[in-house]
Every structure is written in C-alpha cells, then in structure tokens.
N, C-alpha and C positions, 0 to 999 in steps of 0.2 A: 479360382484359388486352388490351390496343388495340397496335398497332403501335409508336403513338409511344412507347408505355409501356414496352417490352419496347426499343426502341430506347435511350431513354434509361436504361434499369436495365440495360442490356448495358456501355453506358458506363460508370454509375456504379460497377459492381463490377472490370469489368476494368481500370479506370484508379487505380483504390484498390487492386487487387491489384498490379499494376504498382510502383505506387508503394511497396509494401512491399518487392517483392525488390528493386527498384533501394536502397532506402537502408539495409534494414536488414544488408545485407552490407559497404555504406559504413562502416555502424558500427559491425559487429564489428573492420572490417581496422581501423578508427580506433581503437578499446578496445584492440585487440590490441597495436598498435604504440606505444602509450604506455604497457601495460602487462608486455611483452616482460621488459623487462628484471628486473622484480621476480619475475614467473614461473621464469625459468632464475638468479635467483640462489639462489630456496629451492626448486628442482628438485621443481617439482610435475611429475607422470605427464602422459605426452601422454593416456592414456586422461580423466584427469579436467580436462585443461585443454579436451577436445571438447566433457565434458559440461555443463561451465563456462558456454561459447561457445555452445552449443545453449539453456542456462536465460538467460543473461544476453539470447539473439536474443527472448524469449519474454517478458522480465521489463520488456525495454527497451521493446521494442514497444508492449505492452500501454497501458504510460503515454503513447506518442505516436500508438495509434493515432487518437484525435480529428482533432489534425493532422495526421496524413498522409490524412486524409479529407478534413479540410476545402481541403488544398491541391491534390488529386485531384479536389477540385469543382470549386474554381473553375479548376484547369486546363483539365478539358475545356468545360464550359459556357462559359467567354471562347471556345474554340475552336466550338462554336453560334453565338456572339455573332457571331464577324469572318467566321464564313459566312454570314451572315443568317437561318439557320435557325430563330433563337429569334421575329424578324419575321415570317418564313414562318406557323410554328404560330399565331403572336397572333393572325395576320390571317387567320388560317381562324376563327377565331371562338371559337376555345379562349380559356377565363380562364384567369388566371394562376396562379390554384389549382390547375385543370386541370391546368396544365403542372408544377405544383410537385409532382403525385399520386406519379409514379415515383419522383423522387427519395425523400420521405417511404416507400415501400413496401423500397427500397436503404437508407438510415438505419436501419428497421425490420430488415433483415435484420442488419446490421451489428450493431446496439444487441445483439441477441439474441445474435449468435455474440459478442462483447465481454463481454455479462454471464456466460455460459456459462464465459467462459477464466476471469473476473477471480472467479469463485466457487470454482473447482473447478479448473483448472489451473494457472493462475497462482501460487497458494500452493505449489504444489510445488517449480514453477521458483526463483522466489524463495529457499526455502528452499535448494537448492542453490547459487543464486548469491551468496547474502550467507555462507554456509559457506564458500564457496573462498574470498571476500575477503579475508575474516579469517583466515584457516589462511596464505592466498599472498601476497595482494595488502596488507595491513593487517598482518602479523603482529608480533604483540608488543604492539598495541593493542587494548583491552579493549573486545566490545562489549554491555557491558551494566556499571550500576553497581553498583560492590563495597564502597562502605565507609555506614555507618552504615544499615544494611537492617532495613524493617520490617516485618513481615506479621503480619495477622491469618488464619490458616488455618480459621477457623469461628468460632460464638458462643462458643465458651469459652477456647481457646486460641490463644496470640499467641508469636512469638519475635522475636527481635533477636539479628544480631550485627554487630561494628564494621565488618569488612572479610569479603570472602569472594575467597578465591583460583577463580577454577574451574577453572584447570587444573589444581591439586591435589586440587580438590575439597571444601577446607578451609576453614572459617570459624571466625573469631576471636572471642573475650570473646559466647559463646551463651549466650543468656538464652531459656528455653520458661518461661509461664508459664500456668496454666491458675485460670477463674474460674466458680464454682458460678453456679448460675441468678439467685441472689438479687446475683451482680455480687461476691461475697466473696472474696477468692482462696481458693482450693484448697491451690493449692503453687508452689514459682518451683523450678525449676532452673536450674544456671547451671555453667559448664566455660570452661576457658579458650582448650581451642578445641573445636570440633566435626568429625571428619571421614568422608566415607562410603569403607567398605572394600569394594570393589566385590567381591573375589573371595569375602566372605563374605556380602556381602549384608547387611549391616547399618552402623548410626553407632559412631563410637568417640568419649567422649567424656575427656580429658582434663581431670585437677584437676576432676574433678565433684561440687558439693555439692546437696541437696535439700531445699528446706525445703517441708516440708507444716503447714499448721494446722489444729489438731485445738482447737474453741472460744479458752479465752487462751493457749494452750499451743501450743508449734511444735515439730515433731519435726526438727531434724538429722541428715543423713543424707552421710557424705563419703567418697570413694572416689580414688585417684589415677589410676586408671583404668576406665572403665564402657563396655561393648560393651552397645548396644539398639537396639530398632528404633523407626522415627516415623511416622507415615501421609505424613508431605510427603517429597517431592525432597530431593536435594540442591541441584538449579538452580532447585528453585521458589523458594530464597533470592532471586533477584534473576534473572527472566527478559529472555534475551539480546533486547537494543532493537529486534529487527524482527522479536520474535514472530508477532503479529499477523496480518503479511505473510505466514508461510508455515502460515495453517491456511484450512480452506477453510468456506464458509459455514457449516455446522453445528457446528464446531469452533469457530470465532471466537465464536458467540452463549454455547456452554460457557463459552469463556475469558473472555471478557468478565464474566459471571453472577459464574464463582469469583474475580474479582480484583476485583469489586466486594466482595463479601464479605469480602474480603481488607484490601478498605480502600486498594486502591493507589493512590500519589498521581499515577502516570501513566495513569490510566483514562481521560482523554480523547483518548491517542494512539491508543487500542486502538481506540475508539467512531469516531472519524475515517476512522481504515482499514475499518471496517464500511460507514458511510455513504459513503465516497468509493467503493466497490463498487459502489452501485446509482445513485448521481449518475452517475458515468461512460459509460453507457448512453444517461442524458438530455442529454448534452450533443452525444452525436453529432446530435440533432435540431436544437439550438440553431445549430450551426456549419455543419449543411448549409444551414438558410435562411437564415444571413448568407450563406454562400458563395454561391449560387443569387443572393437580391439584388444582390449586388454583382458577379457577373460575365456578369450574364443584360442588363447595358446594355453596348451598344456604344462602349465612350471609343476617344477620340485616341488615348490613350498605348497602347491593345492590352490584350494578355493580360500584358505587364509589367507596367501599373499596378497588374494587379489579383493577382497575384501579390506585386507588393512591397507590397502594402494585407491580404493575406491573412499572409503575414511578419510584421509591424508586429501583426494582431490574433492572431496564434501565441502572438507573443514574451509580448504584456500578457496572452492567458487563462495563459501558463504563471506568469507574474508574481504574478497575483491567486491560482491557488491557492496559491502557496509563502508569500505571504505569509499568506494566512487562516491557511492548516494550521499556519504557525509561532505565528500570535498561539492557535490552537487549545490548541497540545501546550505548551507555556511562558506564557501569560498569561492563562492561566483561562478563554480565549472558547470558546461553546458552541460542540459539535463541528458540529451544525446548523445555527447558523449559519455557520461555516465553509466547509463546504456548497453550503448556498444562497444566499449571497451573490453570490460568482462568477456563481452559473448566471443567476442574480436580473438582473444585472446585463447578462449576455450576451443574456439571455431581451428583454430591454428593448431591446437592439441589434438581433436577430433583427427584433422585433416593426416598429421603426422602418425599417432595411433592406426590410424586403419590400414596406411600403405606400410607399416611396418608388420599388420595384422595378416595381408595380403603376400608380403612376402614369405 
C-alpha cells in the first residue's frame, strides 16, 4: 500500500467515523425529545430506556450508514478538490482508477464491518428496539395481525382462528384440521376459543368438539372443556410484523423455509429483509463512486454544491427503496426485484458519474 493510499483510506474512515458520532447522538437527542413524553407517561425504567437508546443508536445507523458514507466522501474529497490535491495526483501521472483504488479498498472495509452488524448484530438490537416501541412508545397498538389467521404448520395439518388476542394469549372460533397423505381429512377440531396456560404448560380448549373419519362414518367427540398439548406456539398464530428484523442470518433462512411451508401470505416481507441484508453492502460501492465522481471536480459553487447534490441523491436512494420494498411487501413485486432495481439504477449513475469524472 502506497502513501497516497493509506493517505486517502486515513481520510476515508476517519471522516466516516466522524460523521457517525457527530449525528448519531443528533439523533438519539432528537428521538429522545419527541419521544420524552410518552416514555414518562407509561414510566418505563431508566435501566431499559438506556437500553432502548443503545439498540435504537445501532438499529438507526445501520440503515443510514450508506449515507453517512456517501456524505463523508464527498465531504472530504470536495475538500482534495478546492486544495488542488486531486490535480496534483492526476498530473503525476496516476489514472483515475489509480486514485479511485483507496477509496474502493475503505468501501471494502466498510461493506464487510456493515455485513457483519446487519447479519449478526443488528437482529438483536432491532429486536429490542421494536419491543420497547410497542410496550412504551405504541402501547395499546397491535403489532402484528389478529383477526382472520391462517397457517398451514406441515403437509398435514392446518388451523384457523378468527381473531387472536396476544396479550391474553387467546384465540377465538380455533379450527386444527389434520389431512391423510392421500389429501382426505383425518379429523377437524374446533373450540370456541383456544388458550395457552403458561403456568401449566399446555392449550385449554373451550366448547371443544372433534370430529374424526373413520371410511362413511364420523366419530364425535365433545367436551366443554379440554386441556392438550400442540407442536406450534401460541404466537406462531400470527408472528409479530418485524420478525424477520430481529433474527440473524441462520435464523432468517429457518424462518423463512417454515412459513413458506406455512403458506404465509406475507413471505415476501420476510424474503425482502433477507435480500436487503446482503444488497446493503453493495450499495456502499455504488455511492462511493458517485460520491468520488462528483466531488473529485473542482466547481464554483465548492464543497456546497456538492454536498447539496449529495442531499438531493440521499433523499431519492432513500425514496426508491421505500418505495420498491412497499410495492414488494403489499403488491406482489418480486422481492428481487425490489432489490435490485434501486442498486440497478444507482449502479447506472455510478457508472456515468465516474467516466464523466475521468473525462
């Protein structure tokens, strides 16, 4: 590694780290102070609003660290630019690839410690932080859907109930039905509600009838009340909306697998938050060479221009994924596409940016 190299990859990580602790403390005190008041009205623990504020620095980052990379480029390289340093290196006879090497080897480092959080830590934090939401900051709204639930738990057996409380732990109008190899039903169970009794470890099923068939013949079976046990959860009736979010690679490929099996009609939110894990990485490449492009020319306007031109391509990549992911998880588009469109699209920018930077 060359002088310039170690020059320029000095910059690009301390001016990216930099940029972390200046804003990501901006943003705790800014979450904090909008969310103040809902905190001390349901007197959550100072112990757990720390831990809160620790998952949430971790959860929030994560998704902006691109941006605060791409805006750490082009800050310091505008500041090469109006020293003429980026002229200096050209005209020693270095290409522009040349000069693009450090940065690329800084993205590399970056991608790899981002894939590392977004695999394997990140899931944790999340899961903490969407917990306290909802318990402090959300309470009393439901985050996951409760009424008309349907799953298929394996090839043979399927349930249904109308609504499901979870903070009771209770589900309404339960229907288990279970169906022979040849696709025949077996038997249907059904109770008018279904509940788990934690302290004994088992389901209580209320107004419980059973019918099983035995060739034309069906056996009845009723009870007003029946205590048994099921292979599934009680919250695998309806898992809470940012599963996904807090499990971590090897985990997610499980979850994913059983609720394909399951049949669930939200699998493509789950598939989304897998692929947007390993995209994430790729896009730190994409936005360092716009950034690089576009602040490695000397303009009139300075290091504002290209700052307020880095703003402006912030705002539309955060734009273009909210919009895919949404047309993703509600309109049926593949989650790969969703994906790769964005990058597709950024990747195009990059590509144009640099041979205009090179000129």
């Amino acid at each position: 590694m060359t002088i310039l190299d170690k020059y320029i990859l000095k910059r690009y990580l301390i001016t990216f780290s930099v940029m972390l602790l200046l804003f990501i403390p901006i943003g705790i005190m800014a979450h904090l102070a909008e969310q103040i008041g809902k905190i001390q009205d349901n007197e959550a623990p100072l112990n757990e609003v720390l831990v809160y504020l620790g998952n949430f620095s971790i959860y929030v980052g994560n998704l902006l660290f691109p941006i605060f990379l791409f805006l750490s480029v082009i800050f310091f390289t505008s500041k090469l630019a109006s020293n003429t340093e980026i002229v200096a290196i050209l005209s020693s006879g270095i290409s522009f690839g040349r000069f693009l090497r450090p940065y690329m080897i800084g993205a590399t480092v970056i991608a790899i410690f981002m894939l590392f959080m977004g695999m394997f830590v990140v899931p944790s934090a999340s899961k903490g932080f969407n917990e306290f939401k909802y318990k402090y900051l959300k309470k009393g709204r439901e985050d996951r859907v409760t009424t008309n639930i349907f799953n298929q738990l394996n090839k043979q057996d399927y349930i249904y109930v109308s609504s499901f409380d979870p903070a009771r732990q209770i589900g309404y109008n339960f229907t288990f039905e279970r169906f022979k190899e040849d696709n025949t039903l077996d038997f249907k169970m059904s109770a008018s509600n279904i509940r788990w009794v934690e302290k004994d470890s088992l389901y209580r099923l209320t107004s419980y009838k059973k019918r099983t068939i035995r060739g034309d013949a069906a056996l009845v079976e009723t009870k007003r009340r029946l205590d048994t046990l099921f292979t599934f959860k009680i919250d695998d009736l309806t898992p809470v909306s940012y599963v996904a979010e807090t499990k971590n690679l090897l985990e997610l490929n499980q979850f994913i697998a059983d609720q394909r099996l399951k049949g669930a009609s939200n699998i493509n939110s789950y598939i989304l938050v897998k692929y947007k894990r390993w995209a994430l990485p790729l896009s730190v490449f994409i936005l360092t060479i716009i950034a690089v492009g576009v602040a490695s020319i000397k303009r009139r306007g300075g290091m504002g221009l290209n700052l307020a031109f880095g703003i402006v391509v912030a705002f539309v990549y955060i734009f273009f994924d909210r919009v895919f992911s949404t047309l993703a998880e509600q309109a049926g588009l593949s989650p790969i596409t969703a994906v790769v469109f964005p990058n597709l699209f950024f990747g195009i920018l990059a590509f144009y940016v640099l041979q205009k930077a090179k000129r």
